[in-house]
C-alpha positions as CSV (number, residue, x, y, z in Angstrom):
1,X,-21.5,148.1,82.9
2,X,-19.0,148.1,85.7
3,X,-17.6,144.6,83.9
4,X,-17.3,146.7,80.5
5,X,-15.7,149.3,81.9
6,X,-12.9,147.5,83.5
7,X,-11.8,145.7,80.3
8,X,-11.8,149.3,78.8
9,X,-9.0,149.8,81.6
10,X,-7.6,146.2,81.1
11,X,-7.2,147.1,77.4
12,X,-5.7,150.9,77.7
13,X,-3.0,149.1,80.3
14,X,-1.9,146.5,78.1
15,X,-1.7,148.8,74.8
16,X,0.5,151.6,77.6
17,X,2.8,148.1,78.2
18,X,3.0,147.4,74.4
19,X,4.2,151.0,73.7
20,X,6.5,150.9,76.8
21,X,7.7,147.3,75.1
22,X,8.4,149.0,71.7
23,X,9.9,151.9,72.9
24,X,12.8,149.9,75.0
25,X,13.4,147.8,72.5
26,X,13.7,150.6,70.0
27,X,16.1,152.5,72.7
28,X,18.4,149.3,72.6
29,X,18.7,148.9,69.0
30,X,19.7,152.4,68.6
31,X,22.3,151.9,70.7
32,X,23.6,148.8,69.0
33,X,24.0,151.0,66.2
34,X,25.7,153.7,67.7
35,X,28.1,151.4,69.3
36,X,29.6,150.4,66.0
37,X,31.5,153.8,65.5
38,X,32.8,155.9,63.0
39,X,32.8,153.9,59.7
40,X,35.4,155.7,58.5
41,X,38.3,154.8,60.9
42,X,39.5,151.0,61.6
43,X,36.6,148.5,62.8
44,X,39.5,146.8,64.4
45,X,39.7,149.6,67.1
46,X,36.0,149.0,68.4
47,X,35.2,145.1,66.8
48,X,38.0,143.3,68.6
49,X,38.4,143.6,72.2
50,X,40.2,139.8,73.4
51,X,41.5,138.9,70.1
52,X,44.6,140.2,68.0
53,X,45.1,139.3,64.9
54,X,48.8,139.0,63.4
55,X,48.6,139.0,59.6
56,X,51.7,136.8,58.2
57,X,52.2,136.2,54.3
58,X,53.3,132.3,54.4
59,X,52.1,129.6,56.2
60,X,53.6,127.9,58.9
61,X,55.5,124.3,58.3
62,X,53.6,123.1,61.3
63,X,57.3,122.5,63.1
64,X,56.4,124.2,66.2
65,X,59.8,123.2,67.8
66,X,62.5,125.3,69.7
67,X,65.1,123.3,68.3
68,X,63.9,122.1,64.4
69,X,61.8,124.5,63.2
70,X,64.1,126.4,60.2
71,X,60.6,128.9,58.9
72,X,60.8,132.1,60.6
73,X,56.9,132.0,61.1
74,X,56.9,128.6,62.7
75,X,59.4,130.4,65.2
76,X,57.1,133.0,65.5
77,X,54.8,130.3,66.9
78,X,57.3,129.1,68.7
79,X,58.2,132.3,70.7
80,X,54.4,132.7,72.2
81,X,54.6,129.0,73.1
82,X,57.4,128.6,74.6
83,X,60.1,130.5,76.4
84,X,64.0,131.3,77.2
85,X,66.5,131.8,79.8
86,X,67.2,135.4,78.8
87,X,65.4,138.0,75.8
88,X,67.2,141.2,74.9
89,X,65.9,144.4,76.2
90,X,65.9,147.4,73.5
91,X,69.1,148.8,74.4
92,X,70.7,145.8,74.3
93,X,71.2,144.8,77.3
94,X,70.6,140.7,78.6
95,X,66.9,140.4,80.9
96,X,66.1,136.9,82.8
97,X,63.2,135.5,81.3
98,X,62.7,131.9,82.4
99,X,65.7,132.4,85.3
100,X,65.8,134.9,87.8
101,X,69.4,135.6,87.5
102,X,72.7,134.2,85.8
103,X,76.7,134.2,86.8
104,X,80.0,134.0,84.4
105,X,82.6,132.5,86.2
106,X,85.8,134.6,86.5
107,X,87.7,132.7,83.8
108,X,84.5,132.6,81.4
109,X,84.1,129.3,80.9
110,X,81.0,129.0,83.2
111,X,77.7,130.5,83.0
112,X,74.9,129.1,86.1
113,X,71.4,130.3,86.1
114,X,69.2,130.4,88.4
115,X,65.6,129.6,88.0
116,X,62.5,131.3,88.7
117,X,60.0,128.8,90.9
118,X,56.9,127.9,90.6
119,X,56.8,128.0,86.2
120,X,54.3,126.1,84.9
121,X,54.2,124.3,82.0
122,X,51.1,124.5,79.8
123,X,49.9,120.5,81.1
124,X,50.4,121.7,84.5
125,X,53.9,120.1,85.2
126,X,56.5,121.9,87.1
127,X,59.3,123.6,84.9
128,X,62.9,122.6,86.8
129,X,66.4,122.3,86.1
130,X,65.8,118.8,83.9
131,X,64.1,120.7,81.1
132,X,66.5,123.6,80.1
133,X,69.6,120.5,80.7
134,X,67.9,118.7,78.3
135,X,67.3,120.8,75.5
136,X,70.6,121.9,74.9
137,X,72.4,118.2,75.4
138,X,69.7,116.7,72.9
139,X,71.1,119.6,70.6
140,X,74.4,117.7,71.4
141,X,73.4,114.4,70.6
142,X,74.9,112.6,67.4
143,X,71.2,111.8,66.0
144,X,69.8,114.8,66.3
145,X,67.8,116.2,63.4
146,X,69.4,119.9,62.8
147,X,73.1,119.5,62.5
148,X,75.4,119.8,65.4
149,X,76.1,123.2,66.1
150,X,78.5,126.0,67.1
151,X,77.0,126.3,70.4
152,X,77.0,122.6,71.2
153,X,80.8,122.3,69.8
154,X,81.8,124.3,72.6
155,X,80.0,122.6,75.3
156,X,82.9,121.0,77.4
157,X,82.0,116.8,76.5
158,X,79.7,117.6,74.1
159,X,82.7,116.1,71.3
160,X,82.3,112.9,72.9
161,X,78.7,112.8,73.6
162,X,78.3,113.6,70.0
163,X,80.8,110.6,68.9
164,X,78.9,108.3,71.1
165,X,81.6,107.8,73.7
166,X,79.6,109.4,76.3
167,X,76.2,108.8,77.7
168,X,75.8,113.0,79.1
169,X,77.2,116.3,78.3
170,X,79.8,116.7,80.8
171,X,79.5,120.5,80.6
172,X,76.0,120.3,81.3
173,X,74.9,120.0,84.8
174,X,72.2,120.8,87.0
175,X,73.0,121.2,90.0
176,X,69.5,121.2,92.0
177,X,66.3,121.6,91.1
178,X,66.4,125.4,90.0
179,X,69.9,125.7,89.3
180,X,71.8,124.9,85.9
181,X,75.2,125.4,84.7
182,X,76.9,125.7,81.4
183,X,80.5,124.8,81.0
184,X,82.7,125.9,77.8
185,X,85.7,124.3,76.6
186,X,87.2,128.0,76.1
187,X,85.9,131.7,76.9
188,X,82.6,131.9,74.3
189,X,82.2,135.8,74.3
190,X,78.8,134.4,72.0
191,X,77.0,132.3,74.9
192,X,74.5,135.4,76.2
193,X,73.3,135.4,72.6
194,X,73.0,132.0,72.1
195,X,70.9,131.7,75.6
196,X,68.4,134.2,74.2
197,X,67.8,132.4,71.0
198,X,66.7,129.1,72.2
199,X,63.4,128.7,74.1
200,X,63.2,125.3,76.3
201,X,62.0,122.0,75.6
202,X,59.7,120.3,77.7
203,X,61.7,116.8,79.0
204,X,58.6,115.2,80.4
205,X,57.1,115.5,76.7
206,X,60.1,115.3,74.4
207,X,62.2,112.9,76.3
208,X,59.7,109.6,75.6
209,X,60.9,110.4,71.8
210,X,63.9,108.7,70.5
211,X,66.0,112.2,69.6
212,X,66.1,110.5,65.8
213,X,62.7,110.6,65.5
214,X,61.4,114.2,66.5
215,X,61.1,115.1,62.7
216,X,58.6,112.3,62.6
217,X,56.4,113.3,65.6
218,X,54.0,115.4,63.6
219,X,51.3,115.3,66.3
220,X,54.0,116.5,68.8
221,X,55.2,119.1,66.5
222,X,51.6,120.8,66.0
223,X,50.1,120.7,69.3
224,X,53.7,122.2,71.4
225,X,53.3,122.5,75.1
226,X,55.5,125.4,76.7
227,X,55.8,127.8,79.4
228,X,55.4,130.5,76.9
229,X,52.2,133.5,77.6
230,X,50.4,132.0,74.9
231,X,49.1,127.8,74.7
232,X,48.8,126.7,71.8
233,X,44.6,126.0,70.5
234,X,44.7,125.3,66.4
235,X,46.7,125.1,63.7
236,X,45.4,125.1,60.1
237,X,47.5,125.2,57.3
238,X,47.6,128.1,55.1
239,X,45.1,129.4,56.8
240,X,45.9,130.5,60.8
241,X,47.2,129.1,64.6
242,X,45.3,130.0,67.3
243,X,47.0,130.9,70.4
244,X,44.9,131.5,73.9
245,X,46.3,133.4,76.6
246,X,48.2,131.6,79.4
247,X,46.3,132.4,82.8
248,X,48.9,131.1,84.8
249,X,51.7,133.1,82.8
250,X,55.1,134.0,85.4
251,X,55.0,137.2,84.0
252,X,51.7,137.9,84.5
253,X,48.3,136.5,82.5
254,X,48.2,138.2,78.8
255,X,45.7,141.0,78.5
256,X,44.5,140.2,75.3
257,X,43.2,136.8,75.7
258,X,43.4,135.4,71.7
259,X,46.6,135.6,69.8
260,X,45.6,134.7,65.8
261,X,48.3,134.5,63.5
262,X,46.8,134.7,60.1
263,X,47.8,133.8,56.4
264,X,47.2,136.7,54.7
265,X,48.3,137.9,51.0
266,X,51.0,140.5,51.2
267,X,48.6,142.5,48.5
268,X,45.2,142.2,50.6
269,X,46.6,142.9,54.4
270,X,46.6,146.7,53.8
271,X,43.1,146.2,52.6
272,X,42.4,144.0,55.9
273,X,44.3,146.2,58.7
274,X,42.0,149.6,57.3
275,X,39.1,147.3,57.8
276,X,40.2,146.0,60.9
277,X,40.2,142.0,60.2
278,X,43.6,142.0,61.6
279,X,45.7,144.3,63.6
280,X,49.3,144.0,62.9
281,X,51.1,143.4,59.9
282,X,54.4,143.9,58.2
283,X,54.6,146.5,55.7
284,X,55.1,145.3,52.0
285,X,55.7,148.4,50.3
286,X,57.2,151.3,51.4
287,X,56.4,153.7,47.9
288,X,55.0,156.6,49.5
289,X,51.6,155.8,47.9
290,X,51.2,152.6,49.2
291,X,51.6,154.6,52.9
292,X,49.6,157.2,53.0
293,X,46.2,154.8,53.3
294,X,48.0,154.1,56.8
295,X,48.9,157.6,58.0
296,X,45.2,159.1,56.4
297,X,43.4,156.0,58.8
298,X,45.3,156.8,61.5
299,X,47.3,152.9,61.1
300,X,50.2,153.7,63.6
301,X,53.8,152.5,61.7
302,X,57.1,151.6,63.4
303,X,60.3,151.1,61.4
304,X,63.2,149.4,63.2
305,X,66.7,149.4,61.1
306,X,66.2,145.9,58.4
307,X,67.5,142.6,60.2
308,X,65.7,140.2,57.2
309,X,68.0,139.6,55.0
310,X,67.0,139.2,51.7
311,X,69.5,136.2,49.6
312,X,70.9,135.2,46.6
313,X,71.7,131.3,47.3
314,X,74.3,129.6,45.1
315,X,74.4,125.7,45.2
316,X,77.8,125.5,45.9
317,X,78.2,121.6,44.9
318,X,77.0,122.5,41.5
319,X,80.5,122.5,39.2
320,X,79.1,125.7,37.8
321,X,79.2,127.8,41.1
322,X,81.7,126.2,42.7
323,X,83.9,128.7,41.0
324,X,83.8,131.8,42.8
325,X,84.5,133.2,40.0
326,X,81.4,132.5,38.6
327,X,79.8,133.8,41.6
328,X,81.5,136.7,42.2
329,X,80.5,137.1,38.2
330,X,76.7,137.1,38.9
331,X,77.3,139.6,42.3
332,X,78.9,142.3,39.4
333,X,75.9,142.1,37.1
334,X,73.3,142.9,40.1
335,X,72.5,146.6,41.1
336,X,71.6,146.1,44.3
337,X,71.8,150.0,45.3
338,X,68.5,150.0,42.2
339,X,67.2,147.3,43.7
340,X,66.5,148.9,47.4
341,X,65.2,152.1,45.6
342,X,62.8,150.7,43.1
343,X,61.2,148.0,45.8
344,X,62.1,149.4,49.1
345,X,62.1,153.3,48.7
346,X,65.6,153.5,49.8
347,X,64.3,152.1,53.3
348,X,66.7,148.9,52.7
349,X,70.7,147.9,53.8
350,X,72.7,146.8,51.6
351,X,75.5,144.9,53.3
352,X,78.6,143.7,51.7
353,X,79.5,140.4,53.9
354,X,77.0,137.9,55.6
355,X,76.7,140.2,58.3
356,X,74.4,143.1,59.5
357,X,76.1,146.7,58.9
358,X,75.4,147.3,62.4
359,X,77.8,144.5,64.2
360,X,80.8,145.1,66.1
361,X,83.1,143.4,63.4
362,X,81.6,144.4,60.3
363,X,84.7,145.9,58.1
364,X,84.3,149.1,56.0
365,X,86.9,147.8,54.0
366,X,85.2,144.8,51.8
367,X,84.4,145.1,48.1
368,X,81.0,146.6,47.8
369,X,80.3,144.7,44.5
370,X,79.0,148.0,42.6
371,X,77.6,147.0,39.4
372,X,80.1,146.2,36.7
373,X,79.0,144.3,33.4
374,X,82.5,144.3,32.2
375,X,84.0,142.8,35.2
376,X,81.2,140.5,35.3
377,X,82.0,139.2,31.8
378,X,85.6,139.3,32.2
379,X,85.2,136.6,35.7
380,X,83.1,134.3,33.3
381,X,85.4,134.4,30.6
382,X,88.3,133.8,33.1
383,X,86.2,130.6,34.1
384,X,85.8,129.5,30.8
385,X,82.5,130.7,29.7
386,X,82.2,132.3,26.1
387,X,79.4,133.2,23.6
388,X,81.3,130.1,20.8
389,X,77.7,130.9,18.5
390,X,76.9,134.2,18.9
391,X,73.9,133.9,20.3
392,X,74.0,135.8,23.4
393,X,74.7,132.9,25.8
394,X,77.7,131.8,27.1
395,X,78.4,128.1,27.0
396,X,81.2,125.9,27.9
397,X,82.3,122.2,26.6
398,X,79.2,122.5,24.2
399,X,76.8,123.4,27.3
400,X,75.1,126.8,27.3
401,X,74.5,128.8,30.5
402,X,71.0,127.9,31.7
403,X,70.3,128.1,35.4
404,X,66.6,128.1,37.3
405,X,66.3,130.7,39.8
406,X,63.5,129.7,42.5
407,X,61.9,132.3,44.4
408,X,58.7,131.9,46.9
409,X,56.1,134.6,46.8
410,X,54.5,137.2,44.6
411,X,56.0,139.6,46.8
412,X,59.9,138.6,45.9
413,X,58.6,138.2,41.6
414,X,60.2,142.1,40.9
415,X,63.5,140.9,42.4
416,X,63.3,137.7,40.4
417,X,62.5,139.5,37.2
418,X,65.2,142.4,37.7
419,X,67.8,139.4,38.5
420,X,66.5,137.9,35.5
421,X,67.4,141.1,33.5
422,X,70.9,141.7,34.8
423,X,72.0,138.3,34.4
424,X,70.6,138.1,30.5
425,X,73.1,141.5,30.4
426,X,76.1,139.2,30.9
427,X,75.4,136.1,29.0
428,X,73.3,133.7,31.4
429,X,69.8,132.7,30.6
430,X,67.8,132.6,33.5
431,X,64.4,131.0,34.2
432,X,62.2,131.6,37.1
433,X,60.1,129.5,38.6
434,X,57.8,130.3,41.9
435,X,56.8,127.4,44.1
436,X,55.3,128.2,47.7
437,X,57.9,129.6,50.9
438,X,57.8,125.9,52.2
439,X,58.6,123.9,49.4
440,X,61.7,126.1,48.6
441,X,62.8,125.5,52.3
442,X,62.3,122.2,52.0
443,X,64.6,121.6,48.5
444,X,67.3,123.6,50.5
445,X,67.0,121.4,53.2
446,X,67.4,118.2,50.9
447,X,64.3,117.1,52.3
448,X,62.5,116.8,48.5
449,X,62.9,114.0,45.7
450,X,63.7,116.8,43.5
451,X,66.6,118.4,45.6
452,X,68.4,120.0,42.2
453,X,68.8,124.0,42.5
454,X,70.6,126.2,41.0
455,X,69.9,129.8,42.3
456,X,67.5,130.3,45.2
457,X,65.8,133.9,46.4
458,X,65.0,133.6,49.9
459,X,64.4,135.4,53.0
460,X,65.3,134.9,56.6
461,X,65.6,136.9,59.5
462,X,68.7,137.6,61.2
463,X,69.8,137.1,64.9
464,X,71.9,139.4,67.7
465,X,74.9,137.0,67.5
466,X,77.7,137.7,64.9
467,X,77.8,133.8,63.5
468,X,74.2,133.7,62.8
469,X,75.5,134.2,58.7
470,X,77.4,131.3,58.5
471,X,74.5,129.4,60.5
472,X,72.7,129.6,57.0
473,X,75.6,128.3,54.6
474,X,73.7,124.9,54.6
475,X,71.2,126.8,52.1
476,X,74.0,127.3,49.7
477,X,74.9,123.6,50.3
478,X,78.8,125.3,51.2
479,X,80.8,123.6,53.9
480,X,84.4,125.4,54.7
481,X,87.4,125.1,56.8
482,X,88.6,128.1,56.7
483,X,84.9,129.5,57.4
484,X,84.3,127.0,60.2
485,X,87.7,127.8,61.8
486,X,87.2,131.8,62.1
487,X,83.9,131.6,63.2
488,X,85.0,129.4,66.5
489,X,88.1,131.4,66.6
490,X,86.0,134.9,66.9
491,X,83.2,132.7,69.4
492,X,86.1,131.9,71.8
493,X,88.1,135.0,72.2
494,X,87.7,136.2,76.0
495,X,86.4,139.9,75.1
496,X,84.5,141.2,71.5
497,X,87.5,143.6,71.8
498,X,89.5,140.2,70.9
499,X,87.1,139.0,68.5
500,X,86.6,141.8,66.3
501,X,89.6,141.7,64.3
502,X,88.6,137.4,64.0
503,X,85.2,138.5,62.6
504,X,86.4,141.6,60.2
505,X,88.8,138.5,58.9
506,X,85.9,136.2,58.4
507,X,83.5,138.9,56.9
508,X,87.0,139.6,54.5
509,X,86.8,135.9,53.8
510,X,83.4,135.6,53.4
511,X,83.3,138.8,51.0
512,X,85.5,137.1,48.7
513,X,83.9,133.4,48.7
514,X,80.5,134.8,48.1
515,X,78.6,131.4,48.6
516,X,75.3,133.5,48.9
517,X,74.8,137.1,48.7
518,X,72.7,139.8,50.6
519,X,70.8,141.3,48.1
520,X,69.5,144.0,50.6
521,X,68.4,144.1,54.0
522,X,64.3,145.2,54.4
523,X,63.5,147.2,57.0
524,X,61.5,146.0,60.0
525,X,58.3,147.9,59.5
526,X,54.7,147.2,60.9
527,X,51.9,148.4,60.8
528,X,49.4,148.5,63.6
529,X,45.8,148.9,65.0
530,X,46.1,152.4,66.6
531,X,44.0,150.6,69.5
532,X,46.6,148.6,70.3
533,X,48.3,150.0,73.8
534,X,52.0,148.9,74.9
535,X,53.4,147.6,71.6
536,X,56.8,148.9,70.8
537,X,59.1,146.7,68.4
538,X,62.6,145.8,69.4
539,X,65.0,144.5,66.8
540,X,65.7,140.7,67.3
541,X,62.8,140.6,69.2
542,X,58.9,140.0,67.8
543,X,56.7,140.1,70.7
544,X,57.9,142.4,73.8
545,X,56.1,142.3,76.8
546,X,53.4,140.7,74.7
547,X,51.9,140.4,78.1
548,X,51.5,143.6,78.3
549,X,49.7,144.3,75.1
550,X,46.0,145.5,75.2
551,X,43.3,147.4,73.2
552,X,42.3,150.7,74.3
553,X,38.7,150.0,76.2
């Protein structure tokens, strides 16, 4: 009996355990649930905590180089990884990034930096002196990959460094082991902007590459080592990069410790930010239909005045458009002021040079190119172009006016179809034909077997410095004196005081010559996780104080 009646207890004790069991395990999955939050507001604001996602609409090249990528979202790779002597604060003004403080020498000609200590590279090496000396001479060097620039032409020796007569830059010198100087052959009022646009090489890592051979470095170019906030983890094409944070960061360690950029549709990333499968991403339509899923969600937005300037590209070496005439033709048939309020929602900039509206020595005195079918025709018929058959294409010596405009997205087809129309208006057939953002790039680069074009659409995102219009010419294939001439002539006047009447006469100049066009300039909107704390755009600038970025806890 006294046996029995203690596995009576035994029993009542274990089935008291198994309730007790039950009950804490019921407690915990009730609070799993709870803990995924309101369904109706973005997942992203609760589901991701250490990663941001950055929603882009074209895949990076895989050219994750300060100083050769051309794709604006390989750069935006490239500005996590890597870093600069100076960024631009949002009023403008010049902040020490990789130095700790820089000097212009009374007659201009000099600039020295000083370097902060004790910057790491992402492989543990020390950043010095060497490595911001040898990315801008290699830019210098007569075999280097991406032309031989305006900065680099005014780099006192960089002429005959460039012709092979010297074995250095002379104007490039470092003068200890955190101290650099750059010498100009004249005042370059255009240096500060040129300092924030070009993040640093690693020497101990490019400098075992023959300069002629970067382009072919493929493993280099895809796994880039800097002294950026971010390192570099995975690239996939068409698909993301991966980005982890970098602990030992001079500004500080990121918050958020995975950066994602992701390839996402332009058509699925509003779908994607409500849902919260990515966090930030630039806004593709601004109807006010297409908005208000944001503003009902609670999807903060930011607009900063456009600097992506949207182009038509002429192949100037093409006998056709090497008339301005002819160009100036196709300008007259376009209504651009239609074209920002049908696809933009008057949001857009229409500029009338290759500069933004907003620079010093942008004129208010050039030909806005208002729409003008008559003029248009007149130009072509000036230029030898008639309809001889009647058939509502003009031809000339037997040939009739057939051109192939290229464009790169589904997000650029309305333009492409509404150029399409106005062209047909004066006489020139036009076909269209999409190919993907890379492959576009790459025919304007010469770098395809089929490098024929004869119109091109294409984006690309402008910079602080004045110049940074002519720095694209090599899309429309146009090389020009007179161009080349104003452009130095504005860079070395002592003061922008001096330079402003050089640029108004090279924006005149340009205004006339027309060897691409700004359709319009978008405006710099994103949209954004509302959970994301410290994130304030700056125009010319992607990632502020990126550092600094965080989710709400």
């Amino acid at each position: 009996m006294k046996s029995s009646k203690k596995e009576s207890e035994t029993m009542k004790y274990t089935k008291k355990l198994q309730i007790l069991v039950l009950v804490v395990i019921l407690a915990m999955t009730l609070t799993a649930c709870s803990s995924s939050g309101d369904p109706k507001k973005p997942a992203a604001a609760t589901a991701v905590k250490d990663t941001l996602v950055y929603a882009i609409p074209i895949s990076p090249a895989g050219v994750f180089h300060p100083t050769l990528q051309y794709s604006n979202y390989d750069r935006r790779v490239v500005f996590l990884v890597y870093d600069r002597l100076l960024t631009k604060g949002a009023d403008g003004a010049y902040i020490p990034s990789l130095a700790d403080k820089y000097e212009v020498s009374k007659d201009g000609l000099t600039y020295t930096f000083t370097l902060k200590k004790g910057i790491k590279w992402h492989d543990g090496q020390e950043f010095t002196a060497e490595d911001v000396a040898f990315t801008y001479e290699t830019t210098c060097h007569p075999k280097f990959g991406k032309g031989y620039d305006e900065f680099s032409m005014m780099l006192l020796g960089a002429d005959a460094y460039h012709a092979g007569k010297a074995d250095r830059v002379e104007g490039v010198k470092v003068i200890d082991k955190y101290t650099v100087s750059f010498t100009f052959t004249k005042p370059y009022n255009a240096a500060l902007v040129k300092f924030i646009d070009k993040p640093v090489l690693a020497k101990h890592v490019w400098g075992k590459v023959p300069v002629e051979k970067w382009n072919d470095e493929t493993a280099l170019l895809k796994n880039p080592i800097g002294t950026g906030p971010y390192k570099f983890v995975e690239f996939k094409p068409d698909q993301y990069v991966k980005l982890e944070s970098n602990k030992d960061y001079f500004k500080g360690a990121p918050q958020i410790k995975n950066f994602i950029f992701k390839v996402s549709n332009a058509d699925t990333q509003q779908s994607e930010l409500l849902n919260g499968t990515i966090d930030i991403a630039a806004i593709a339509s601004w109807k006010e239909g297409d908005l208000k899923p944001y503003t009902t969600a609670g999807i903060k937005i930011d607009e900063l005045p456009g600097s992506t300037a949207e182009y038509l590209i002429f192949n100037t070496t093409d006998p056709r458009f090497a008339d301005k005439r002819v160009r100036q033709a196709i300008i007259y048939a376009i209504d651009r002021d239609a074209l920002v309020a049908s696809i933009l929602n008057k949001h857009g900039l229409i500029s009338n040079t290759i500069m933004h509206p907003s620079q010093y020595g942008y004129p208010s005195d050039l030909n806005p190119y208002k729409q003008d079918f008559a003029k248009a025709k007149a130009l072509l018929k000036d230029a030898g172009w008639v309809d001889s058959n009647n058939d509502g294409i003009l031809d000339k010596d037997g040939k009739p006016f057939k051109v192939t405009l290229q464009h790169y997205d589904d997000a650029s087809a309305p333009v492409a179809s509404a150029l399409q129309q106005y062209l047909k208006q004066v006489g020139i057939d036009v076909e269209i034909t999409k190919k993907d953002f890379n492959t576009v790039l790459a025919t304007l680069q010469n770098k395809t077997k089929d490098q024929k074009f004869d119109l091109a659409f294409m984006g690309a995102s402008y910079r602080a410095n004045i110049g940074y219009g002519a720095s694209n010419f090599w899309m429309a294939r146009y090389d020009d004196a007179t161009s080349k001439a104003l452009i130095q002539a504005g860079s070395e006047a002592a003061s922008e005081a001096l330079a402003k009447p050089i640029y108004q006469k090279w924006a005149r100049y340009i205004n006339e010559e027309v060897p691409m066009f700004i359709l319009f300039f978008e405006p710099d909107g994103t949209a954004y996780n509302p959970a994301l704390l410290n994130y304030k755009p700056v125009m010319y600038e992607w990632f502020p104080d990126v550092e600094k970025w965080t989710f709400k806890k």
